[in-house]
N, C-alpha and C positions, 0 to 999 in steps of 0.2 A: 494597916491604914488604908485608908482611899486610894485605889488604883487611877494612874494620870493618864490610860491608854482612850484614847480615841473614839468610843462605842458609840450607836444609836440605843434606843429605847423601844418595848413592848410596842409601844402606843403607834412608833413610824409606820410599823408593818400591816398595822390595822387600820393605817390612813390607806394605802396603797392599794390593800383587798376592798375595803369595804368606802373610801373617801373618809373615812372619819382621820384624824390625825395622831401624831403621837409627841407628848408633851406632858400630858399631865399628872406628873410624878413630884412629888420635892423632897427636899430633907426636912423631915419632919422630927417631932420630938421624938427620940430614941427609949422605949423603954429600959428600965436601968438596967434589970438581970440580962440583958440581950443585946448581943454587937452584932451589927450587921455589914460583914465583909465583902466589900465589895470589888476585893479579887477572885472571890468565889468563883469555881466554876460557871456557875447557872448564871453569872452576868460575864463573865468572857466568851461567852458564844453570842453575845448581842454586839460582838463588835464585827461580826459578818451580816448583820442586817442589811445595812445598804447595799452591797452589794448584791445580796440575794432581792432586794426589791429592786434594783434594775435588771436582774437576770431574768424573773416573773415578768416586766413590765415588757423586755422586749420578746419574750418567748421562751428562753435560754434556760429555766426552772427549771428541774426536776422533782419526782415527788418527793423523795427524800430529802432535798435542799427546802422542802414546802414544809414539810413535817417537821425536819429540826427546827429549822426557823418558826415555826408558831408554837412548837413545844417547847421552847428554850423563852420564847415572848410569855408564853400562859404562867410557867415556873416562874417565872423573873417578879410575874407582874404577882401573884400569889404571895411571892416570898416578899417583896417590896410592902405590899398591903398589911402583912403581918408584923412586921417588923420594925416600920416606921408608924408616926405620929404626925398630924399636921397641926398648926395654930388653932383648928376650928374641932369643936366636939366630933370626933368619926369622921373629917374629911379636910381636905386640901384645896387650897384656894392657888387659881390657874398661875397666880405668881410665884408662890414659895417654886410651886412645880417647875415651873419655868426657868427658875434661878437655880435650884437645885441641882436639873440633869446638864445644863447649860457650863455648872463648874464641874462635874464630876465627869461627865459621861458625853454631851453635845458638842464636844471643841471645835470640829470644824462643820458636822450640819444641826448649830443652834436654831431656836426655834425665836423669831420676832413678838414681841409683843402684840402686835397685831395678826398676826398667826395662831397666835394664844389663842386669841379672842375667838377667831373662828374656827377652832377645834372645838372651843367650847360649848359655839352654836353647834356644831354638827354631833358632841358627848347628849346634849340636850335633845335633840332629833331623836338619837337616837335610844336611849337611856332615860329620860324625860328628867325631872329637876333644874338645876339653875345651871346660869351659863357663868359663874363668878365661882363656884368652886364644885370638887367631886368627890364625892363622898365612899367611904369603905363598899358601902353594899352596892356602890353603881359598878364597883373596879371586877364585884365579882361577878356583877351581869355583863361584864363588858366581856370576861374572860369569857364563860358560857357565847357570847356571841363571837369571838373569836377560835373557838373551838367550830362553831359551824363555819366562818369564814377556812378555815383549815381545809375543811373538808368539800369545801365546793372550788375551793381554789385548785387544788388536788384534780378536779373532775373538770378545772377551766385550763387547767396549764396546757394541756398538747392545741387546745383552739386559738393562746394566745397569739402567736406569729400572725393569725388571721383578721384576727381581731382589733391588735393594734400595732404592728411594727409589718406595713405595707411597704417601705422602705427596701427590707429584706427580701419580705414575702410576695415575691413578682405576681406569682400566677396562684387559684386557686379553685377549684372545681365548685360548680354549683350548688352540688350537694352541701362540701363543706360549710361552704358556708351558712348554709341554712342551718347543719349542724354546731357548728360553733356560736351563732346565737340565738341559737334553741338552748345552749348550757350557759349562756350567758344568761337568759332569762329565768330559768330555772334558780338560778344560784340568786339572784337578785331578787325574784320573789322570796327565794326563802328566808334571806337575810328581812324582808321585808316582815313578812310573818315575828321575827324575833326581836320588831324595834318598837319603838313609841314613834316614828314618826308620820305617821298616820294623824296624828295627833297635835302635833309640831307647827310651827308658821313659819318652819324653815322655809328660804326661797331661793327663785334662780341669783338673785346678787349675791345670795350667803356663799351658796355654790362658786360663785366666781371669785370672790375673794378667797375661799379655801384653797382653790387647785392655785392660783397664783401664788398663794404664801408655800403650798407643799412644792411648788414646782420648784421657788427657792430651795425650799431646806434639802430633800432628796436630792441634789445635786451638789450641793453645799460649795466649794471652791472649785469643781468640776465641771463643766458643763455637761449637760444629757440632755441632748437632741430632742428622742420624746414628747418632753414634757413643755419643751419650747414650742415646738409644732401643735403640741395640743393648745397651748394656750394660745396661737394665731385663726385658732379657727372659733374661737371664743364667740366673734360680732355674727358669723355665720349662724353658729348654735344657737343664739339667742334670738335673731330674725326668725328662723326656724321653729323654734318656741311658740315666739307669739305667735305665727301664723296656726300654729294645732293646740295650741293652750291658751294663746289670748295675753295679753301683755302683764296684766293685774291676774294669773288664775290661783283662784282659790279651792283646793282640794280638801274637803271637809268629814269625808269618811272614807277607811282604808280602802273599798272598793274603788273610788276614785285614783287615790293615788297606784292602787294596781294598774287600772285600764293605764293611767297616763306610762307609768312605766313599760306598758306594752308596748303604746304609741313607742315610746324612744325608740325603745329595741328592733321594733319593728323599723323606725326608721333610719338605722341605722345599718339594719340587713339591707334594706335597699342600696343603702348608700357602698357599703361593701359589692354588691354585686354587679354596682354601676363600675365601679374601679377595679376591679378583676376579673369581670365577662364583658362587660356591654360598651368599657371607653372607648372600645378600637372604632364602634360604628357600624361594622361588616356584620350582616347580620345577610348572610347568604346559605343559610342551610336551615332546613326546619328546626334541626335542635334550638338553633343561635334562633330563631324566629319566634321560639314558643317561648323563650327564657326571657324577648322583651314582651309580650303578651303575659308571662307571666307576671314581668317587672310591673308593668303598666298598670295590669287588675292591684298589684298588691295598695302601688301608688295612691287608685285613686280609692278601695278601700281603707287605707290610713287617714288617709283627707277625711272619708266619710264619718268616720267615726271616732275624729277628733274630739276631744273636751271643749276646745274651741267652738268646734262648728253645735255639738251639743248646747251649751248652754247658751250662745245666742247667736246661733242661727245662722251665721256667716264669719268668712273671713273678710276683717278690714283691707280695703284698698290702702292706707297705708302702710299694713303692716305687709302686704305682697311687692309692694313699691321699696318697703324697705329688703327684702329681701334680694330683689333684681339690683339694689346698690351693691347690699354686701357681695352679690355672686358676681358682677360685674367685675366688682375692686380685686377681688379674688382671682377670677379668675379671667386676664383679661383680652381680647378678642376683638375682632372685626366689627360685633356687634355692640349697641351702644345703649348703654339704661334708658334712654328716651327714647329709644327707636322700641325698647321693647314695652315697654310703658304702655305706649300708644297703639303697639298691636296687640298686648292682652286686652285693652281697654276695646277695641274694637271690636274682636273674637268675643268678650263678654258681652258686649252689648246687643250686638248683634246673631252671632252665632247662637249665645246661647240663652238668651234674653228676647225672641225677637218680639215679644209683645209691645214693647218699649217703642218700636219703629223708631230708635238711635237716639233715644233721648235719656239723655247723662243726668238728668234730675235726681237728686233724692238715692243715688247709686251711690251706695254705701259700700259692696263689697261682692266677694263671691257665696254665693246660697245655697240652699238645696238646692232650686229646682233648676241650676245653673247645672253643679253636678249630675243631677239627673239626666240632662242632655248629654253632657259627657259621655255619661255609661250608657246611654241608649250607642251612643254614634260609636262606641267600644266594641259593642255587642256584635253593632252593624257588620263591624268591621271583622270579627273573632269568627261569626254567623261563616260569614262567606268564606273565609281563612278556610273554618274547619273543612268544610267542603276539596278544600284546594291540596290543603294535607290527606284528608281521606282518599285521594286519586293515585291511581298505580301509577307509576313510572318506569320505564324502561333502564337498562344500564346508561344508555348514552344520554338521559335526561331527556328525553324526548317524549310525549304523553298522546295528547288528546289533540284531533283536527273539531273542528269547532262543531258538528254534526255528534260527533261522541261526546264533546265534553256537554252539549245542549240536554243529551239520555242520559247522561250521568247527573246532571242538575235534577231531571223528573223523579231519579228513583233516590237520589239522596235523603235522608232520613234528617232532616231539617227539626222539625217538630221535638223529636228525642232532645237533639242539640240545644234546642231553644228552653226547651222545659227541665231537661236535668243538667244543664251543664252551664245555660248561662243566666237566666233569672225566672225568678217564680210570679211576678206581679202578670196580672192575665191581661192590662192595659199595655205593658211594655211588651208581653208574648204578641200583643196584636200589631205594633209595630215593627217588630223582626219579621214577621211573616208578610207584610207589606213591604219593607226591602228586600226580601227575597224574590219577592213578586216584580217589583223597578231591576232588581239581579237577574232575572233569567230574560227579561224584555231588551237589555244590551246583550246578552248572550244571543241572541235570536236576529241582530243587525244583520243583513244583509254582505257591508265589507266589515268584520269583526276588527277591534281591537288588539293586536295580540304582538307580543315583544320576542326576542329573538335573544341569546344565552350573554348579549350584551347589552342587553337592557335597551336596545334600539327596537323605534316602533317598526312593524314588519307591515310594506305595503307593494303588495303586488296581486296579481292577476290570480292567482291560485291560494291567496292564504286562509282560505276555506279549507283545503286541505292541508296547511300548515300543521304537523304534532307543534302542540303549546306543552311547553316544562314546566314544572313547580314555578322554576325562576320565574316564567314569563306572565304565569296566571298570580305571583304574589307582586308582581309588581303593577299587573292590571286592575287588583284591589286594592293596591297604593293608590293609581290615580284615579279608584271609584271614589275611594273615602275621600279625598280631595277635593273631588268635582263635587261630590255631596257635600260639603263643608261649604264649598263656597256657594254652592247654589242655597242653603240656609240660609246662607247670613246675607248675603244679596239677592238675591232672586224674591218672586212673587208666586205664591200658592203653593205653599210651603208646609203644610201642615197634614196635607195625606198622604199619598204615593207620587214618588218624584216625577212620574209617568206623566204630573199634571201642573207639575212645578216648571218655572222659565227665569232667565235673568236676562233682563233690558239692557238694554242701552247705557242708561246713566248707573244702571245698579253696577256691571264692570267694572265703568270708569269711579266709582267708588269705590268698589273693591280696591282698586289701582292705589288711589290717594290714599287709604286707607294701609297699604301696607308698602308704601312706599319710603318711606324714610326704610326699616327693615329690608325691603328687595334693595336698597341700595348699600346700604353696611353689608350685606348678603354677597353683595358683587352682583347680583339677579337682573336688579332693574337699570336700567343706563340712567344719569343723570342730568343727560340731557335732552332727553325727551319728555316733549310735554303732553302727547295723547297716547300714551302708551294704551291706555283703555277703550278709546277709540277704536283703534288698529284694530284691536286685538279681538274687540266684537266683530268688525267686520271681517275679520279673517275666520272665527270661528264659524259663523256666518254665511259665507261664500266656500270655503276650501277644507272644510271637514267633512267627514264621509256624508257626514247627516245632514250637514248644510244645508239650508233653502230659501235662504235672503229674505226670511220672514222677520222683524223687527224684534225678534227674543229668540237668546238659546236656549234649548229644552234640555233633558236628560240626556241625550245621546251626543249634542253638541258640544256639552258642557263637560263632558266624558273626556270626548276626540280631542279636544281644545288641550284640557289639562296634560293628555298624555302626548300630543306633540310638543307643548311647552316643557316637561318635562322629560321627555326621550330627544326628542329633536333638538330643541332649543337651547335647553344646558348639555345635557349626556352627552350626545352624540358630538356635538360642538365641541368640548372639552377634548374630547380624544383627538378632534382632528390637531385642535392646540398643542395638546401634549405631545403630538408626534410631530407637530414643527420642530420644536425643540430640539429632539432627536434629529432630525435633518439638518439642522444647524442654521435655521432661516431667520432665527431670532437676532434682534440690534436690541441693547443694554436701555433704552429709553421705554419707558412703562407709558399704556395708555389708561385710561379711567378707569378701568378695572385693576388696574395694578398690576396687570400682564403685561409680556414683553411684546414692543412692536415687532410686526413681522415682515420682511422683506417681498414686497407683490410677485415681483418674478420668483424669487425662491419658492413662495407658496404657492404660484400659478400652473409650476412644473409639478410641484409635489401633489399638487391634488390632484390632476388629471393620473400624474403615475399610478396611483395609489389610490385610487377612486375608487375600484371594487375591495378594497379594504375599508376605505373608511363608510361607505355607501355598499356593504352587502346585506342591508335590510333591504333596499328600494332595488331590485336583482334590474326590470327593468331600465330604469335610470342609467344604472351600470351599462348595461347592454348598448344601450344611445351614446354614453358618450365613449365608449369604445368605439365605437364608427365614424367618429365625428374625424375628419381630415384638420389639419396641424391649421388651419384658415378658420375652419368653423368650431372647433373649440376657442380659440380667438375670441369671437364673436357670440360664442356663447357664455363665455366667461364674462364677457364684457356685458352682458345682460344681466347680468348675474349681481358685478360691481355696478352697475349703474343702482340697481333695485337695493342694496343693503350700504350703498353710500351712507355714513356717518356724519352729524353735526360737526363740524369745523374738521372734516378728513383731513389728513395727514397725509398728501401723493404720494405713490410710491411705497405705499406702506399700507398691511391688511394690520385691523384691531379686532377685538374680542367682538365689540358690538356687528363687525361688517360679517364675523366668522357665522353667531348666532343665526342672523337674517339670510345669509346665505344657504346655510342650512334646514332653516325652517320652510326657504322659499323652494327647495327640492323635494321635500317632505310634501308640500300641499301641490307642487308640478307633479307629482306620482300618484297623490290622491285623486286627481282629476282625469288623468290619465289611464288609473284603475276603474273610475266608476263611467266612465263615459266612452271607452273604445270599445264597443259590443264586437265587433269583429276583428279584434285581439290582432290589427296591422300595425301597432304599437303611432299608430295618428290617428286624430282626430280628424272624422269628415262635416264636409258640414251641417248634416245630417245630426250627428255627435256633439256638435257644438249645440246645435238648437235645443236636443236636448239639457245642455246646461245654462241654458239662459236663462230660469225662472231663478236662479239663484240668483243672478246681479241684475235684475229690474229694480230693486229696490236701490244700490248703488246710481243707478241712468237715472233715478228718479230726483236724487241727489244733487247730482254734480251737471245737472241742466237744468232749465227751466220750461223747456217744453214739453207739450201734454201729448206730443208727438208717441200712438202708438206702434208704430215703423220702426221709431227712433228706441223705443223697448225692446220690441222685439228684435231687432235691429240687430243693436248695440253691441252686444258681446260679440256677435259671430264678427263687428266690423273691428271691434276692440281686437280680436286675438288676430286675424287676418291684415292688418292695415294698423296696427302697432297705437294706435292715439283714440280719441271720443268722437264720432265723427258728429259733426256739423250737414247741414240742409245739404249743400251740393255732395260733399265726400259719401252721403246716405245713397245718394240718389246713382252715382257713379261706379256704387258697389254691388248694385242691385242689375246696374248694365251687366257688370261683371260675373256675377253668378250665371247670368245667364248663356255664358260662353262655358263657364264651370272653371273653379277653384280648385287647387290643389289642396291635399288635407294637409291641415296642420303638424307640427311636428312641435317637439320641444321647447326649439329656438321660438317657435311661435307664441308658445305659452309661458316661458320663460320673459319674456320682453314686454307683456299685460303688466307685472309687478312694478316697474319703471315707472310705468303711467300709471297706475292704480297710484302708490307712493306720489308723485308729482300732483293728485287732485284731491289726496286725502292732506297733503299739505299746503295746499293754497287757503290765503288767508276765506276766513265767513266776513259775508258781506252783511 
């Protein structure tokens, strides 16, 4: 008689390997001569199914546990077909099946009627016929497809762990995982090869209501993790979807539905490789450097050659908007869907649209020739990289003084790079070789660019002969790609070599507005200031090596800018932060940034102690306040807080914003002091000064009203010498004064300019 033991069915296991389901069996009419026992062997080995399909699903399979199990499912379903009858001529309708294994064999993982149903779509996919019953000769194409499923399962099991129980599977080599789904696609096209659904109008909802109803039944009064996780990630996949498939896509010939299963797989490798190489962030050695270079090309060749972006041309804005919800809700963060909303919207429109000159008309989405820019500015980026990797380096990381690294730019083999390795079009060949050309014109600066093994910018008298490290030159084309970017997207004459490109005034202060809701979820931008963009021109402006108080930054300012904002401004900053801590100078009260206030004196002691620690980029710097007496540290400190005072300061207390300003205002005190003491007595004569007075004429032009040129020329030497703007008499008194002779400036002197620079950059416009 009918065994009352517990078993799953043929069909479960077939759901698991291949998504199709298992269910469609029933008791059908029995031919007379023939009883079909169903204590038999060949169905007592189906009562290890489920377990063998969650040992496969988290990796745990072997191939022998693969092989009985689909040899024991092929027999079963064989012998079942023979032996049984259904209500319909040669076939079985999804309920008798349903009700059948459900009393016999399904007790605790029964199969829902509405699970039925979409097994049935998925038998139809793939077997072609109706989705209300299945018939004898679909059971034997089913078997023949599970025979392949056998055998590719068999060649997927040792990739499982990698592939889906990340839980377990912490770490994974780069390789692997390219090799694991390299056999995942393998195995998937082949099954593809041996289905009708090419054919099919299966879709993504059929799909989601299948894995929800299997997620039930393989689990049956159990829970299994797995299949829970997979179904949470469900709103992702399908945002994802639409954005490389389109919301409604319709796949009309098996070629189709290949490429799109590529796209999956393909997108999928990425997303493995982001979670077991690239989440930590740290991408501090060539290898780790070339695997997000790598990640990056795969990226945006997926994007490129989406079904989506094929058949019409772009991806929708809403369907990217949707997407930035779901990742948001997901995964959630400092960063805010509106915040990033507003900065893709801006980057497309601007960055990489600039024809538009910012007009959101008729912006439908992201396009080719959105894309296109992309990859040019990848290229840009990959172009100068390879250069930077192709450079010998020494054991202690140390390489090239900027005179070698300039010979080694002439003889590098560019051209090869540009034509076999990163694109063939002979219009985009002509623009790499134009930023190659903007690359070796900042290579050729006078005081170079160049970072030190802490990613701080290095500014001193000698760093001409500075050796520059891998580190130091990959992070120098971090803030070329940067300053390129934003000189695109705001800046003016933009369209040939940067050499010829500038960003104004108001273009900054948009830059600003435009990614300011982001710089502040960032932590980046203070929230309470209003001319951040302001400033921030005039400081590129005036205190960058290339400075020249001309009314636009050009290529080289725009360079210096990005890389003291980001070396100086955040980096260097942070560390000084992070070692308060350590000193124990922190009080439990957070300031705007969500940092902890810092005790004035605790940090006014720690900095001066530790100053050639935190300041061994600016060696000079060091050197000065080394000498300063226990009075004139004081006093220099106290120039220092005056110039990076904060909106509603806190007395007694340093914040992130006062740490930032203080840092960045030693930064440009070195720069000035680098490019203007020709006779290296670490002051300024007045000689020295005059030399840098064409740079703040255009400031005296500003913050006065007189056409006074005295009062120009004037100005700065009275500005650094006499601490305020001078006025008719103070001009007049200073000019007695020279003539008796001046002492040169020092530090203190230029340090106490920033005060007053701040005090007239913030008086109200009349």
């Amino acid at each position: 008689m009918f065994s009352k033991s517990k078993i799953n069915i043929a069909m479960a296991a077939a759901l698991a390997f291949t998504s199709v389901g298992c269910s469609d069996f029933l008791n059908g009419k029995k031919a007379e001569p023939q009883v079909m026992e169903l204590s038999d062997a060949r169905f007592k080995c189906l009562q290890s199914l489920p377990s063998q399909l969650q040992k496969f699903s988290v990796g745990d399979a072997q191939e022998k546990d693969i092989r009985d199990g689909s040899d024991c499912m092929i027999e079963a379903l064989l012998y079942f077909n023979k032996r049984t009858f259904g209500s319909l001529p040669n076939a079985y309708t999804v309920e008798e099946m349903r009700k059948f294994f459900g009393k016999y064999f399904l007790k605790e993982n029964n199969v829902t009627p509405q699970f039925a149903a979409e097994l049935m779509k998925i038998k139809q996919a793939l077997l072609g016929g109706a989705t209300t019953y299945i018939t004898k000769e679909e059971i034997v194409r089913l078997v023949e497809i599970l025979k392949v499923v056998r055998e590719e399962a068999v060649q997927l099991a040792p990739h499982v762990k990698i592939l889906l129980n990340q839980k377990t599977q912490k770490t994974a080599e780069w390789e692997q995982i390219t090799l694991a789904t390299d056999q995942l696609r393998l195995a998937l096209q082949r099954l593809l090869d041996k289905t009708q659904i090419a054919k099919s109008e299966y879709s993504f909802e059929d799909a989601k209501k299948a894995l929800a109803g299997f997620s039930e039944f393989i689990r049956g009064e159990t829970p299994f993790a797995p299949y829970d996780q997979y179904g949470e990630w469900i709103p992702v996949v399908e945002s994802v979807k639409n954005i490389l498939m389109g919301e409604r896509a319709q796949f009309t010939s098996k070629l189709q539905w290949s490429e799109s299963l590529d796209t999956l797989i393909n997108l999928y490798e990425l997303a493995l490789k982001y979670h077991y190489s690239l989440s930590d962030l740290k991408f501090e050695d060539r290898s780790k450097l070339r695997q997000v270079s790598q990640f990056l090309g795969q990226s945006l060749q997926l994007i490129q050659n989406s079904h989506g972006l094929k058949t019409t041309g772009r991806i929708a804005i809403k369907d990217i908007d949707n997407l930035i919800e779901q990742l948001t809700a997901k995964f959630p963060s400092s960063i805010s869907g509106k915040a990033l909303k507003k900065t893709y919207r801006a980057v497309l429109i601007k960055v990489l649209d600039p024809e538009r000159k910012a007009d959101t008309r008729d912006l439908q989405g992201l396009e080719r020739k959105h894309l296109a820019t992309i990859a040019r500015e990848f290229n840009i980026w990959r172009l100068h990289q390879s250069f930077v990797d192709s450079l010998q380096y020494d054991e202690m990381g140390g390489g090239y003084t900027q005179a070698e690294l300039y010979q080694a730019y002439t003889k590098f083999n560019r051209t090869f790079v540009i034509e076999k390795g990163l694109v063939d079009d002979a219009f985009e060949q002509k623009a790499l070789e134009l930023a190659w050309q903007d690359y070796g014109e900042i290579l050729k600066k006078e005081t170079p660019v160049s970072f030190n093994e802490q990613g701080r910018l290095i500014i001193a008298r000698n760093s001409k002969n500075m050796k520059q490290s891998w580190k130091s030159l990959t992070k120098a084309n971090f803030a070329r790609a940067l300053a390129r970017l934003l000189t695109l997207g705001w800046g003016d004459n933009t369209q040939g070599r940067m050499t010829s490109a500038s960003i104004s005034q108001p273009g900054l202060i948009s830059w600003y507005d435009d990614f300011q809701e982001i710089g502040r979820d960032l932590k980046a931008f203070d929230p309470r200031s209003a001319n951040s963009g302001g400033r921030s021109f005039l400081e590129a402006n005036f205190f960058t090596f290339s400075g020249n108080g001309d009314q636009v930054m050009d290529q080289s300012e725009t360079y210096e800018f990005v890389s003291t904002l980001v070396a100086a401004g955040l980096s260097s900053s942070q560390a000084v932060q992070d070692h308060m801590g350590l000193a124990g100078c922190l009080i439990e009260e957070k300031d705007v940034f969500g940092n902890a206030f810092i005790k004035e004196e605790c940090f006014k002691s720690q900095i001066r102690k530790h100053f050639d620690l935190y300041f061994n980029n600016l060696p000079g710097m060091v050197q000065y306040v080394r000498s300063l007496s226990t009075a004139d540290w004081e006093q220099f400190y106290r120039h220092l807080a005056v110039a990076s005072e904060a909106p509603g300061q806190k007395r007694g207390y340093v914040e992130t914003a006062n740490i930032r300003t203080m840092v960045t205002i030693l930064h440009y005190i070195e720069g000035l002091m680098v490019m203007y003491d020709a006779d290296g007595s670490s002051t300024l004569s007045l000689d020295e000064i005059y030399a840098a007075t064409p740079r703040f004429m255009s400031f005296f032009k500003t913050v006065t009203d007189t056409k006074s040129e005295t009062l120009l020329e004037e100005g700065f030497a009275y500005l650094v010498f006499r601490g305020s703007i001078p006025g008719a008499g103070g001009l007049a008194r200073f000019q007695w004064d020279k003539m008796w002779g001046i002492d040169d400036a020092r530090r203190m002197e230029i340090v106490r300019i920033f005060g007053t620079l701040k005090d007239q950059l913030n008086k109200p416009k009349n």
